[in-house]
N, C-alpha and C positions, 0 to 999 in steps of 0.2 A: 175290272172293266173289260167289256168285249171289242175289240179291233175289226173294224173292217178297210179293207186295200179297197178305193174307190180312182176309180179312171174317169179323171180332167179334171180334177179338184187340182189347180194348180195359182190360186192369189190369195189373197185376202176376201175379195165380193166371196170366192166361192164358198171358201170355210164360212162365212154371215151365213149365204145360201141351205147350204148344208144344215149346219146348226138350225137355222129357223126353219127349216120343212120337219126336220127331227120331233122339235120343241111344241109345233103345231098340229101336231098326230094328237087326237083326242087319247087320254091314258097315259100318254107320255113326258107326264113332270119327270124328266130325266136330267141325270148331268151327260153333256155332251163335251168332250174336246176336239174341234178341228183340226187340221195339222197339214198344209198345203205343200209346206215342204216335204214331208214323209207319203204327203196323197194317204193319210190315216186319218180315220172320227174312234175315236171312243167315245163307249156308250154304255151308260154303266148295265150291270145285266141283269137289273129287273127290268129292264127295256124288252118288249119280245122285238126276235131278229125279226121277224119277216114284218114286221111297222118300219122298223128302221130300214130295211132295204125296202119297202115299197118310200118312204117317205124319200129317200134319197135318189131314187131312180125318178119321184116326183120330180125332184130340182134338177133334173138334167143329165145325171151321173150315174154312173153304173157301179155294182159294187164288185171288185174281184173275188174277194175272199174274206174270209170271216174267221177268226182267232179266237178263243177265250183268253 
């Protein structure tokens, strides 16, 4: 799965948020994990990054950094 460090994901609504902007990107039957504590989504990585950081920056949040 690929990690992204995303700034203001910090409850529970936000990781829903997160998740469901993800899951709503057309081509994106993905698994997603939230993680508000950590401020991390995994994504698994048939996902392309640049859907997931547009869908995420959709929902309000910015992504810091990106991991494999």
């Amino acid at each position: 799965m690929r990690t992204y460090k995303v700034t203001g994901m910090t409850c529970d609504g936000c990781e829903t948020a997160v998740s469901r902007a993800i899951r709503q990107r057309p081509g994106e039957d993905t698994s997603v994990e939230a993680d508000a504590g950590k401020s991390e989504v995994r994504v698994s990585e048939s996902a392309d990054p640049q859907i997931v950081v547009f869908a995420i920056d959709s929902a309000g949040y910015a992504v810091e950094s990106v991991s494999d």
